[in-house]
N, C-alpha and C positions, 0 to 999 in steps of 0.2 A: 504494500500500500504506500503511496506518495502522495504527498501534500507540503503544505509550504508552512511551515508552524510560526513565522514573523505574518503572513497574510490574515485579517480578518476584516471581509467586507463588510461585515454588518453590526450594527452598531448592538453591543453589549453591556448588559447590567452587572453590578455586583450588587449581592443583598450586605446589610449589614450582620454581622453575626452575634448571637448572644451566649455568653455561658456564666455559669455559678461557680464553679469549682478549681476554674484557672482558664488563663487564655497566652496565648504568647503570636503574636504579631510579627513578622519579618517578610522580608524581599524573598524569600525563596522557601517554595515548601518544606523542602526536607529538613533544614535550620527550627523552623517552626516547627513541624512534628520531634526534633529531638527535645525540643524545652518541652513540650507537652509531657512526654515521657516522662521528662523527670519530677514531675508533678503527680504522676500517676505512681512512680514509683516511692514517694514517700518527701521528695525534697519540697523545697518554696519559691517563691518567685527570683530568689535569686539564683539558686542552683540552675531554675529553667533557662534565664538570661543568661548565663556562661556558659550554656550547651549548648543555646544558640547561637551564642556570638564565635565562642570554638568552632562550631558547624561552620558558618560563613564565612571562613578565613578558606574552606574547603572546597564548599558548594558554587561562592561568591568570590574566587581570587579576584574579579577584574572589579574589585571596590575595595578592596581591603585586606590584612593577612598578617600575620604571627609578628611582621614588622614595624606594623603601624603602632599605631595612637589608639588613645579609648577615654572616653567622659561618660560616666554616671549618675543620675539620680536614682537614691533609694529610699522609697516610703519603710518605712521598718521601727515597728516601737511609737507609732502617732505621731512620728515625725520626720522628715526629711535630710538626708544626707548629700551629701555631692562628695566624687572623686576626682580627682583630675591626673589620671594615666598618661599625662602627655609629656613627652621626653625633652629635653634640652638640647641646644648644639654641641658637640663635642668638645672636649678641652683646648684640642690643636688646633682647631677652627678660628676665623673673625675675616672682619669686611677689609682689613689690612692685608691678610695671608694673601686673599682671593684678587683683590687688588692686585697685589705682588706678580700671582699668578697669571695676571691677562685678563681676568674678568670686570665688567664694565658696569654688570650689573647679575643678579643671581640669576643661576642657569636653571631651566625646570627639571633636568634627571641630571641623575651622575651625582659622583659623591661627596659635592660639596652640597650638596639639600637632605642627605643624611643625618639625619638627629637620632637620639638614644629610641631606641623602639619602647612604648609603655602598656601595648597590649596586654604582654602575658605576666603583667605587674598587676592589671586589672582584673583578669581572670582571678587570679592568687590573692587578691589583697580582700574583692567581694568574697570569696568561698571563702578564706580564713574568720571576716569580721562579722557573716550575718549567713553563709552557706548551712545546710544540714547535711546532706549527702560527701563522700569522699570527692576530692577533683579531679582522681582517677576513675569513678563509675559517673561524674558529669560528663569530661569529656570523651567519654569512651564513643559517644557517639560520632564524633569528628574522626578520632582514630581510624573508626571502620570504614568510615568511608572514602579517607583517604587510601587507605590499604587495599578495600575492594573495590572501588570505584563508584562513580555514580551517574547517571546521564545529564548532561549538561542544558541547562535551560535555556529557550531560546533567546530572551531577553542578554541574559547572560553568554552567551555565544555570540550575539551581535558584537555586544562590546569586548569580547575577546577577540575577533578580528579586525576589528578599530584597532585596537593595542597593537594588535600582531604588525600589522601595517606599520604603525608608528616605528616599532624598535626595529625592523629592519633596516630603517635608515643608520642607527645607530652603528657608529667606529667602533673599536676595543676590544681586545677580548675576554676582558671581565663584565659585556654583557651579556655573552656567549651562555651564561647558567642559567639565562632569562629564558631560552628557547631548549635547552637543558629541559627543563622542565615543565614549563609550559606550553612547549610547540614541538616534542617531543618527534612525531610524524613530518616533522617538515611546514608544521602550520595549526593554526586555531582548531581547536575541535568543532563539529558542525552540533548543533543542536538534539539532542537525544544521543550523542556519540559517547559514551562511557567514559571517561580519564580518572587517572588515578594519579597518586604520589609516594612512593615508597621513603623518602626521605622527609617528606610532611606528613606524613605518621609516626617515624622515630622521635620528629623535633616535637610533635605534641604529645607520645608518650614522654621523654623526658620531662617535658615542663608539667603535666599533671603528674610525675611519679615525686619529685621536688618540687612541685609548688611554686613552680620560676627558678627557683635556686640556680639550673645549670643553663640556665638562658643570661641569667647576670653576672653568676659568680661560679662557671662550671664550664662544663666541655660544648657547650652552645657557645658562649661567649668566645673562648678559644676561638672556634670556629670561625665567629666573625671578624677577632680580631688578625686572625692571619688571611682572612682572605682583605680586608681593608689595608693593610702592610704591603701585600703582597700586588697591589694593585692602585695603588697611590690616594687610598680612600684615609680619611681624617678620624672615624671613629676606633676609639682603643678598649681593650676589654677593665681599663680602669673608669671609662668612663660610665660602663656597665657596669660594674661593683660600687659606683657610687651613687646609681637613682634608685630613688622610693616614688609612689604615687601618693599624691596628697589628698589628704580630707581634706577639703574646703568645707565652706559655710554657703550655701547657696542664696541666690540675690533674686532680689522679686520687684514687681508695683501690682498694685493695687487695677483691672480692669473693672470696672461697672459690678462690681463685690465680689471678685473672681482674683484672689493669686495666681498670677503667671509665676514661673522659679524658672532660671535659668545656672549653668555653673558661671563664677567667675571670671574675668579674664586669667589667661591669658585667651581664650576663650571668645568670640563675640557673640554669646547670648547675648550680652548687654547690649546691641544694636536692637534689635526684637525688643526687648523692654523700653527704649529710651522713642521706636515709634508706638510702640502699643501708648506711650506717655503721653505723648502729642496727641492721638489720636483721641484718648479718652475724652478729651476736650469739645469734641465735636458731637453729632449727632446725625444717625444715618438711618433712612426713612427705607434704605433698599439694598440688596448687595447689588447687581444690576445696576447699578444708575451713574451716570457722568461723573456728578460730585462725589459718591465713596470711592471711585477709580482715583481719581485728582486726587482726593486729600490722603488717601494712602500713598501714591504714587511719592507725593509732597512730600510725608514723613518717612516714609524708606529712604529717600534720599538725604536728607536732613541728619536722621541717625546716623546713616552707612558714614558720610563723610567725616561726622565728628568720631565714629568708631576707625575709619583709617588713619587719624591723627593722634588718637590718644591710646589706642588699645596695643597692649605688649603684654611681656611679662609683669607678672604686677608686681614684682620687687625694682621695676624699672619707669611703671608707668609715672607720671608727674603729675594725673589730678587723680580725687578722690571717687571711688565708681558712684558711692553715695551722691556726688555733686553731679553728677554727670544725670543721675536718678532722680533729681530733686524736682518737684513738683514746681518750682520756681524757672529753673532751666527749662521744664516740657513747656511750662507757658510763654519766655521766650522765643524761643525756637517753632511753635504755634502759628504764636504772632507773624512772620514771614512769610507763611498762605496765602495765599491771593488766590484769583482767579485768573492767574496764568502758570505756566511752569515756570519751575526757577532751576537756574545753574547755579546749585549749590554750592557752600561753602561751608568749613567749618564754624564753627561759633567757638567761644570762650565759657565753660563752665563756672560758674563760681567757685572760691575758693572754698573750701570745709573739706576623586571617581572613590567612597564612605556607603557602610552600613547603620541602618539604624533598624532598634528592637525595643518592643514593648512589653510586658510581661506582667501578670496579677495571679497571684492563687486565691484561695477560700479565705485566708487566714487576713487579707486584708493589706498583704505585702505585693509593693507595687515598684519597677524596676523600669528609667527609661534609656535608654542604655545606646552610646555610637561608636563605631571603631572605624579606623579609616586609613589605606595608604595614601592617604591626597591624590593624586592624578590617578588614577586606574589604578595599575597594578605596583606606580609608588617611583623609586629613582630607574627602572631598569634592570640593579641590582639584586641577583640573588643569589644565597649565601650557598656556595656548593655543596650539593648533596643535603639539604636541609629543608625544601622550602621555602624558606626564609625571604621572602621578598620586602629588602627594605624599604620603607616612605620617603618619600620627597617632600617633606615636612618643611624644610628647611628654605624651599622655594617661598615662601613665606616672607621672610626676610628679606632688608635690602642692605646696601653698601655702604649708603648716606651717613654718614657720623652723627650729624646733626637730628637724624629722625628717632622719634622711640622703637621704631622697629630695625635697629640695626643689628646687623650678625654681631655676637659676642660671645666669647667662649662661655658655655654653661648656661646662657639663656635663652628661654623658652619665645615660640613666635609667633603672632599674633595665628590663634587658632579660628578654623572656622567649621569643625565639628561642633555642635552643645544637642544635648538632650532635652528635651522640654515637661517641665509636669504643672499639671494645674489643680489646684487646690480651693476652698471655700470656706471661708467659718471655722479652718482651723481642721479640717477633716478631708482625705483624699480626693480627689477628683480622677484622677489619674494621668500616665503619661504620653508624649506625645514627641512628636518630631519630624521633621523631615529634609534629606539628608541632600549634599549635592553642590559642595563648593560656598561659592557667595550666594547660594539661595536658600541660604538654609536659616538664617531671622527672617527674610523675608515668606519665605513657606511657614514660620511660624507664626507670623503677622495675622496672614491669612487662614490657617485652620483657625485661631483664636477669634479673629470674626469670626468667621464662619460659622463657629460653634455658638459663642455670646451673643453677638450684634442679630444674625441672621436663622438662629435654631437649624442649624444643619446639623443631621445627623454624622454619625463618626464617617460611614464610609460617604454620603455625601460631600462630608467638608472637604476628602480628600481627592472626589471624585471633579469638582468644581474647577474649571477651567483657570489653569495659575497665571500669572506675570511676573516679570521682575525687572528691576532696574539697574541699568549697567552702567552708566555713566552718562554726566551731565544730563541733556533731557531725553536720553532715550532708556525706552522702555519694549521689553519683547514682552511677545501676548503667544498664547499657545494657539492655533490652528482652530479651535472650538470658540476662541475667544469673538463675543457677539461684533459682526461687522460695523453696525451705527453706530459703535461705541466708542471703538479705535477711531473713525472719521470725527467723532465729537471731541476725543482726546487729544486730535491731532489739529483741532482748532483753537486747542487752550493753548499750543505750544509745543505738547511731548511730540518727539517723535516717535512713532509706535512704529513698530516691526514685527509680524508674523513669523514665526516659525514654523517650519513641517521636522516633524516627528515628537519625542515627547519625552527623550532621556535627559535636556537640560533644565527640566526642569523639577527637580529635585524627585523624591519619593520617599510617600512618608508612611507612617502608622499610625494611631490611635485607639488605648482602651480608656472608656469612660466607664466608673462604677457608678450607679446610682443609690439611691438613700435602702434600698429595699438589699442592697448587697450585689443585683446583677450587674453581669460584665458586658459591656455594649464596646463592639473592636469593629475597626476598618480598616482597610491593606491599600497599598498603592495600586490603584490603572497602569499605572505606567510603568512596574516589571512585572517579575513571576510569581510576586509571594501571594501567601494567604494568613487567613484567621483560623489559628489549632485552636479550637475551643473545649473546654470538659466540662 
């Protein structure tokens, strides 16, 4: 039988899904079926998040993997937690080396965008601090399926020969482990074609039989530090025996009686919080209409640029996130709207290619949870015979001395993975997100209408035609997006721009609990995942 599994002519529904006993939300079935499991088997909403996010380093290389980054939200105990698994630049590293070296400005692969990897710091750090089950029977499920393969989804196979394309341009031959392992045949796998990894099953048996230990301070690290020597790369295995992942304190406002939470920088949730500020100001009669396109449009902009100015490591940044969050500043920055577009600028605050997963059990614990190589499958680089594809995190960074986001050895770079949860009265709501570069406050802008402003259901919210803004006044609109719309927006000023197809614009999740205890989940249109419900 033949047929074309990217083709579908006819326009399709998804229902929203409900369950009581646990749900777990992701980009690809089989990820979401192993969280379910472990729900079934006795663990909680975190055990299920690490099985899925394990899974998705397997199922999902062409978004993320054993090398990336990871941020968390955890409901657990009536209260909320945030991690921040994301790595630093190497100690060798800084914007003088690269300078030295010939660069003009930072490169997007290769191993000057290499930073410490914080995934399997995050795996290890949730299952130690709030897991139930071993994180040798969580990630058992990743194990197998690297070991015996799994057929590759289509969604997920597009963007595997996207990449493929990509790195054959690529010189060196320390990218050579890139096609090592994931082009194994001479090329992408096609969609339903089986792949497997025999060295990305050893590197996740190690890290679940130690806990991380031999990914930071063991025969993983070695690993990567002799292939990084060996090949003119900056990161060393002391840089790895020297990171932990952080508990943060997670940072909110207040929407129309609704806590938004996002994590901290280094981080840009706080772009998403600083328009949802602005916005609450206003009052919107319609999702559909001129004027909530415009004044959203208005405040994504507004934030985005004061988040490119100020947002770094926050042991580097110079204002206070609190100031940046102030009810004083959203009315500011407000004030600026009009009734045309504007070419943004920052303001002055006062002084004072990513996975994403969602997760709930019975018990009332709630996990929103992202992991992420940055560009697809991350710098290029991967670690011989391991797996191991490391992120391009570090592309983040710039060269400029004078900016807060300059390469420095040991600091962290303006991130744009966050997690999203939302809360009420002090009691869960649950979590939310969606994932996808610099659209990811902005997809959180819009689920949070969507859901508040407009009662859109979970998989509506995410089902609803996105946007986003890329610079100055333009703005891409997805293919669905209403035609009289864009003509009316392009008389205020924006320039709008259609897009065809539907992977740049982000892909999210959502479970909402309600007062009765059920779980109400919706998945993205726009890949392969579902809703495991119990």
């Amino acid at each position: 039988m033949k047929f074309d599994p990217l083709y579908y002519p006819h326009q399709s529904r998804r229902s929203m899904v409900y369950g009581t006993r646990g749900m777990v939300a992701t980009t690809q079935p089989l990820a979401a079926q192993a969280g379910l499991d472990m729900l079934k088997r006795g663990g909680n909403a975190i055990d299920a998040a690490i099985a899925a996010a394990a899974c998705l380093t397997v199922v999902e290389p062409t978004s993320n993997g054993i090398g990336g980054d990871a941020f968390a939200l955890v409901w657990k105990d009536g209260r909320l937690h945030g991690l921040n698994a994301s790595g630093p630049a190497p100690m060798g590293i800084s914007a003088d080396i690269l300078r030295k070296a010939g660069y003009k400005e930072m490169p997007e692969l290769g191993w000057p965008t290499v930073n410490v990897p914080g995934t399997p710091s995050a795996w290890a750090g949730l299952s130690n601090r709030f897991g139930r089950l071993p994180l040798t029977e969580v990630m058992q499920p990743a194990i197998e399926y690297a070991e015996q393969g799994f057929p590759v989804s289509p969604i997920i196979a597009k963007l595997w020969k996207n990449q493929y394309k990509t790195f054959k341009a690529l010189t060196g031959e320390e990218y050579k482990f890139w096609f090592e392992t994931f082009a194994l045949n001479g090329r992408a796998p096609d969609p339903g074609e089986v792949w497997r990894s025999d060295g990305h099953a050893r590197t996740l048996s190690l890290i679940a039989e130690t806990k991380a230990e031999a990914f930071y301070r063991g025969e993983l690290a070695e690993k990567i530090d002799a292939y990084a020597r060996k090949y003119g790369g900056y990161i060393r295995k002391e840089d790895l025996e020297a990171y932990k992942p952080e508990w943060v304190n997670p940072i909110s406002v207040n929407y129309r009686g609704y806590d938004v939470w996002e994590i901290p920088p280094n981080g840009h949730g706080m772009v998403a919080l600083m328009a949802l500020n602005i916005l609450k100001g206003f009052e919107f009669s319609a999702r559909d209409a001129v004027d909530t396109y415009h004044k959203q449009f208005e405040a994504m902009k507004l934030a985005y640029v004061d988040g490119f100015k100020y947002i770094s490591d926050s042991k580097t940044m110079n204002v206070k996130v609190e100031d940046l969050l102030s009810e004083a500043y959203a009315a500011e920055r407000r004030r600026l709207i009009g009734n045309a577009a504007l070419d943004p600028l920052p303001g002055t605050p006062p002084q004072g290619g990513t996975v994403y997963l969602a997760a709930a059990d019975a018990e009332g614990n709630m996990v929103s949870y992202i992991q992420s190589n940055y560009k697809g499958f991350g710098s290029g680089l991967v670690v011989p015979g391991t797996g191991i594809a490391l992120h391009n995190r570090g592309f983040n960074f710039n060269l400029d001395v004078a900016h807060v986001n300059c390469l420095e050895p040991g600091k962290k770079p303006y991130h744009t993975i966050i997690p999203g949860f939302l809360t009420k009265d002090g009691n869960a709501i649950g979590p939310f997100g969606v994932m996808g570069g610099f659209i990811q406050p902005q997809g959180h802008v819009q689920v949070i209408m969507n859901t508040i402003d407009f009662n859109l259901n979970p998989q509506a919210t995410l089902d609803a035609p996105r946007w986003q803004w890329k610079a100055g006044k333009t703005i891409e609109v997805e293919h669905a997006f209403p035609e009289h719309m864009a003509e009316a927006l392009q008389r205020l000023g924006h320039d709008v721009k259609r897009i065809v197809g539907n992977t740049t614009m982000g892909r999210g999740q959502v479970i909402w609990r309600n007062e009765a205890g059920v779980l109400a989940g919706g998945t993205e249109p726009r890949a392969d995942g579902i809703v495991a419900a119990w």
